[in-house]
Backbone as CSV, one residue per row, in Angstrom:
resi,resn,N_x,N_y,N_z,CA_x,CA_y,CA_z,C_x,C_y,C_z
1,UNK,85.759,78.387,120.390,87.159,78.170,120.060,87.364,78.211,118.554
2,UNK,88.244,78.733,118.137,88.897,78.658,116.878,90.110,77.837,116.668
3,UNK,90.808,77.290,115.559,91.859,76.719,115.433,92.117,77.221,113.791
4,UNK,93.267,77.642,113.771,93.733,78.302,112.650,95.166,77.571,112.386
5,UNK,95.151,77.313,110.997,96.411,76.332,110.342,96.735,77.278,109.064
6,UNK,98.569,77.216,109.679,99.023,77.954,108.364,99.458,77.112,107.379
7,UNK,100.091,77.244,105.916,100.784,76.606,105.298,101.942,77.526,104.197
8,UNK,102.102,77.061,103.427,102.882,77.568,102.325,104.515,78.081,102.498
9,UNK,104.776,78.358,103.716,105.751,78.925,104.125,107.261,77.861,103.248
10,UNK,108.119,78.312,102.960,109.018,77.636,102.046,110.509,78.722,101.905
11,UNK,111.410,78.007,101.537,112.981,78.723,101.599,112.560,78.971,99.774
12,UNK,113.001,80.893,100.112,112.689,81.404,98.302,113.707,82.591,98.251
13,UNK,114.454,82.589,96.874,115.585,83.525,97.188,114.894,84.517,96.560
14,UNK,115.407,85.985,96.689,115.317,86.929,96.711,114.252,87.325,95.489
15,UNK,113.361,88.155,95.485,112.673,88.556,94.449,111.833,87.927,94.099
16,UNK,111.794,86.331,94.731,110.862,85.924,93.919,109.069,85.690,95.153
17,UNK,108.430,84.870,94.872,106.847,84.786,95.330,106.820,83.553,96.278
18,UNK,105.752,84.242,96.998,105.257,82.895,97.705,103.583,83.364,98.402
19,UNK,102.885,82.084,98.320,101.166,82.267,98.915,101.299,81.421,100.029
20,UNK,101.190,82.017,100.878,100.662,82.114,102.776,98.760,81.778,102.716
21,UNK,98.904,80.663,103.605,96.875,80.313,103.542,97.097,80.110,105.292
22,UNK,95.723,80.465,105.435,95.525,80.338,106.537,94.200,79.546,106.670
23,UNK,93.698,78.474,107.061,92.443,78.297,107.377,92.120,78.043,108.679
24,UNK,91.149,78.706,109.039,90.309,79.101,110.261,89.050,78.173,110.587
25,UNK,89.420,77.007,111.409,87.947,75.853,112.063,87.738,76.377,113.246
26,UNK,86.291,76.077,113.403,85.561,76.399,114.872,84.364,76.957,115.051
27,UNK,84.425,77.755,115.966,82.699,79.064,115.660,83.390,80.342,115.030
28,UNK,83.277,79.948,114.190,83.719,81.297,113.178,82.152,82.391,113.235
29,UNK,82.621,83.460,113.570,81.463,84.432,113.615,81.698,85.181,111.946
30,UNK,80.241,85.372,111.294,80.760,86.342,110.213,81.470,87.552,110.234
31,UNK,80.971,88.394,111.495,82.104,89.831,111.263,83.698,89.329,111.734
32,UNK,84.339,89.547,111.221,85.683,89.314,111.691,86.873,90.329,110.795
33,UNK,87.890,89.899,111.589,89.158,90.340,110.982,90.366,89.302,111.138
34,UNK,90.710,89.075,109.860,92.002,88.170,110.151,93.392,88.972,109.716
35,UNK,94.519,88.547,110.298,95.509,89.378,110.107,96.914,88.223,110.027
36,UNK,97.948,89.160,109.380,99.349,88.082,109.486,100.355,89.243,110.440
37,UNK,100.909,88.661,110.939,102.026,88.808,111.521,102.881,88.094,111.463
38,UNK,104.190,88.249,111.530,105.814,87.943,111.490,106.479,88.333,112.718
39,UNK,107.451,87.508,112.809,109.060,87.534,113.419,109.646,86.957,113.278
40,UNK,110.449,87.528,113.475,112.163,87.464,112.347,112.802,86.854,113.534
41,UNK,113.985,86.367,113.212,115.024,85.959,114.275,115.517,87.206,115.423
42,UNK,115.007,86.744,116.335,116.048,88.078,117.352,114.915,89.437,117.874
43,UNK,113.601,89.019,116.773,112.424,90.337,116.512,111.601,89.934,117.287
44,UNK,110.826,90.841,117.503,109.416,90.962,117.677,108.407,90.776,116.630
45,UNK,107.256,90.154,117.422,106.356,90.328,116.446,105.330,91.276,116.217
46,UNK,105.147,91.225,114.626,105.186,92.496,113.874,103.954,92.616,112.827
47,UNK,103.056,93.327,113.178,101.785,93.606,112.212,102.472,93.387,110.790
48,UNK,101.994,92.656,110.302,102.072,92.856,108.334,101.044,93.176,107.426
49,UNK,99.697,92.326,107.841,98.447,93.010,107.137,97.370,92.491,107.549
50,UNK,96.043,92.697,107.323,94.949,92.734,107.827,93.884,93.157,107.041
51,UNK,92.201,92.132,107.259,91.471,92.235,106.280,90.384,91.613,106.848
52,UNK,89.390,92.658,106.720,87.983,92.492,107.510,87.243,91.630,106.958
53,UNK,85.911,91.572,107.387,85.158,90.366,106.815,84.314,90.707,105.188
54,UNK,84.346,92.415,105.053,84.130,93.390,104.206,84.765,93.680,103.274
55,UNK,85.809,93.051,103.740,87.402,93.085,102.615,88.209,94.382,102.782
56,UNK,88.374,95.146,103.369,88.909,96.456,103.965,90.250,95.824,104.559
57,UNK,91.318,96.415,103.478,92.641,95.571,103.421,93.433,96.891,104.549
58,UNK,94.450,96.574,105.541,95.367,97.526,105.981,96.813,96.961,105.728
59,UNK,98.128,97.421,105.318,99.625,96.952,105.381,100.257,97.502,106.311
60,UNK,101.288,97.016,106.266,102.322,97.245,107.216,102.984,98.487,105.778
61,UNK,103.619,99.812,106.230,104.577,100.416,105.508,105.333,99.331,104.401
62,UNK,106.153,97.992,105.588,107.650,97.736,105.121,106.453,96.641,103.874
63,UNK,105.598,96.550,103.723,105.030,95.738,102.904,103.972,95.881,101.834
64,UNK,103.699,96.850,102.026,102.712,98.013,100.901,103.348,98.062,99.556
65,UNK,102.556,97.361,98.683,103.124,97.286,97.393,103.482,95.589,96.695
66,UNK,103.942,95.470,98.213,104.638,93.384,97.659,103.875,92.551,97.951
67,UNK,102.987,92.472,99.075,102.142,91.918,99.141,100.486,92.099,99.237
68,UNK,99.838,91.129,99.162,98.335,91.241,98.965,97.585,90.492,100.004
69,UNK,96.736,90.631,100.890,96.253,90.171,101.696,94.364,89.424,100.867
70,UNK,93.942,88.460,100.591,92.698,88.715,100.504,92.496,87.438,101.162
71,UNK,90.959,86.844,100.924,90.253,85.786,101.789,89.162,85.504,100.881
72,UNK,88.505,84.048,101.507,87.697,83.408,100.805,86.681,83.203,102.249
73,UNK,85.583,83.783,102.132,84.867,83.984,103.486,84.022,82.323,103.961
74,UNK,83.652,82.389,102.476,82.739,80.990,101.945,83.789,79.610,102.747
75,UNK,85.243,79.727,102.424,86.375,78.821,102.626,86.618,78.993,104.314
76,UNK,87.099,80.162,104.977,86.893,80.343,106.089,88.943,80.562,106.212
77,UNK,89.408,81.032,104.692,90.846,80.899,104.795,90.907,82.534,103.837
78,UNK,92.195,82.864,104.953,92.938,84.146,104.473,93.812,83.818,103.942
79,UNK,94.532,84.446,102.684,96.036,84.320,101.796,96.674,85.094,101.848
80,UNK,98.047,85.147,101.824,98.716,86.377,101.846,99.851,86.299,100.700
81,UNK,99.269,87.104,99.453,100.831,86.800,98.152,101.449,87.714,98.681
82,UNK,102.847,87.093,98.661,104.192,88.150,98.897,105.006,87.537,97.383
83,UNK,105.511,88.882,97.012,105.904,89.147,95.861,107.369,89.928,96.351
84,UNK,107.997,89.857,95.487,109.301,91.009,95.594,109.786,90.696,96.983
85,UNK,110.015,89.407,97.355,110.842,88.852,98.728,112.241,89.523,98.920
86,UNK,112.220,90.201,99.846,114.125,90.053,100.679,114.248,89.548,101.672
87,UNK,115.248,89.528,101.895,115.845,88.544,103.302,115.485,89.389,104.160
88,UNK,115.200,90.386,104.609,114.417,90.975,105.738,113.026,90.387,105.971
89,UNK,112.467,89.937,104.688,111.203,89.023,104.760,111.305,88.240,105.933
90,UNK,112.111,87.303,105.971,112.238,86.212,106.410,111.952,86.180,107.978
91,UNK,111.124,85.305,108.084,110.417,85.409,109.528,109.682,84.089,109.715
92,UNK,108.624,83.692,110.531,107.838,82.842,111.108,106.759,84.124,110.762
93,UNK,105.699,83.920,109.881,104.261,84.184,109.611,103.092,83.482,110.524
94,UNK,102.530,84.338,111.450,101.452,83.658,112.027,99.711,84.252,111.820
95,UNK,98.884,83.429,111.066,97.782,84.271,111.234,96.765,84.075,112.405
96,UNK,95.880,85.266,112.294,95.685,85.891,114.203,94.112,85.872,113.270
97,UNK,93.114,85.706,114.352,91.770,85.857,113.923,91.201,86.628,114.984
98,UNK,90.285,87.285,114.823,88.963,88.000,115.959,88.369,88.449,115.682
99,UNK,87.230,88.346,116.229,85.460,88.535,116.202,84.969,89.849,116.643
100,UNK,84.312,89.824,116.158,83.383,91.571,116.597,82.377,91.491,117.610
101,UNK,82.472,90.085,117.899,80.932,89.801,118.616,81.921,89.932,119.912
102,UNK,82.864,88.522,120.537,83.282,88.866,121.720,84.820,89.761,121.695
103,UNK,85.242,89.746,120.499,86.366,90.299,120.863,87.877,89.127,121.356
104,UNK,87.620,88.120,121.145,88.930,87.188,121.542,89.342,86.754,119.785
105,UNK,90.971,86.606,120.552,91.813,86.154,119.704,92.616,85.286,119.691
106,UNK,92.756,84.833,118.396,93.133,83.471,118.098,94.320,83.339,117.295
107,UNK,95.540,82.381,117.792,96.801,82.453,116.766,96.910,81.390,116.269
108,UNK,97.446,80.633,115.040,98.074,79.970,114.389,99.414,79.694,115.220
109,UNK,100.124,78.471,114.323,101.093,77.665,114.959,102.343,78.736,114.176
110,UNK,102.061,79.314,113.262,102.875,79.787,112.291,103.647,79.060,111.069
111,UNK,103.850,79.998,110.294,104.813,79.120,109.035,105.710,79.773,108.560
112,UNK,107.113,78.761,108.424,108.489,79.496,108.154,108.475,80.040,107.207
113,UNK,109.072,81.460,106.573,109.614,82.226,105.356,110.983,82.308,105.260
114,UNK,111.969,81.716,104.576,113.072,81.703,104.511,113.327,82.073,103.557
115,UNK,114.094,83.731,102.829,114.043,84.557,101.850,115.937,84.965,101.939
116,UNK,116.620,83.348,101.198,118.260,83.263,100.610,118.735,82.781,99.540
117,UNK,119.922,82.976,98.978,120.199,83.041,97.837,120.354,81.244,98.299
């Protein structure tokens, strides 16, 4: 079992920053991939980014450029800086974990992004 806790999530108006942590307790296997996902009010949820245990970063299009995905392997926690916020940002951030060994996955409770003037 894994248990993954988000934090940072906070009401930020337009343009400006915010750091997303995720930390990951349990049997953490070394190969892995952790990832964030979002949804928005009314949305689905929605790949944003992703980052192996190798550090092999992937984005979402709508987020390539604003934000940065990296991790602290030693810590057992992924970050996610988002930079250059709009109100399309704005969502519930959840980070997702899984293993290479069995292949199961694991979600977070999520954390609010609220991106208004």
């Amino acid at each position: 079992q894994v248990q993954l806790v988000e934090s940072g999530g906070d009401l930020v108006q337009p343009e400006g920053s915010l750091r997303l942590s995720c930390v990951a307790s349990g049997t953490i296997f070394s190969r892995n991939v952790m990832r964030w996902y979002r949804q928005g009010p009314g949305k689905q949820r929605d790949f944003v980014a992703s980052i192996i245990s190798g550090g092999v970063t992937n984005y979402a299009d709508s987020v390539k450029g604003r934000f940065t995905i990296s991790r602290d392997n030693a810590m057992n926690t992924v970050y996610l800086q988002m930079n250059s916020l709009k109100p399309e940002d704005t969502a519930v951030y959840y980070c997702n974990y899984q293993d290479f060994v069995s292949g199961m996955n694991y979600w977070g409770k999520g954390t609010l992004v609220t991106v208004s003037l």
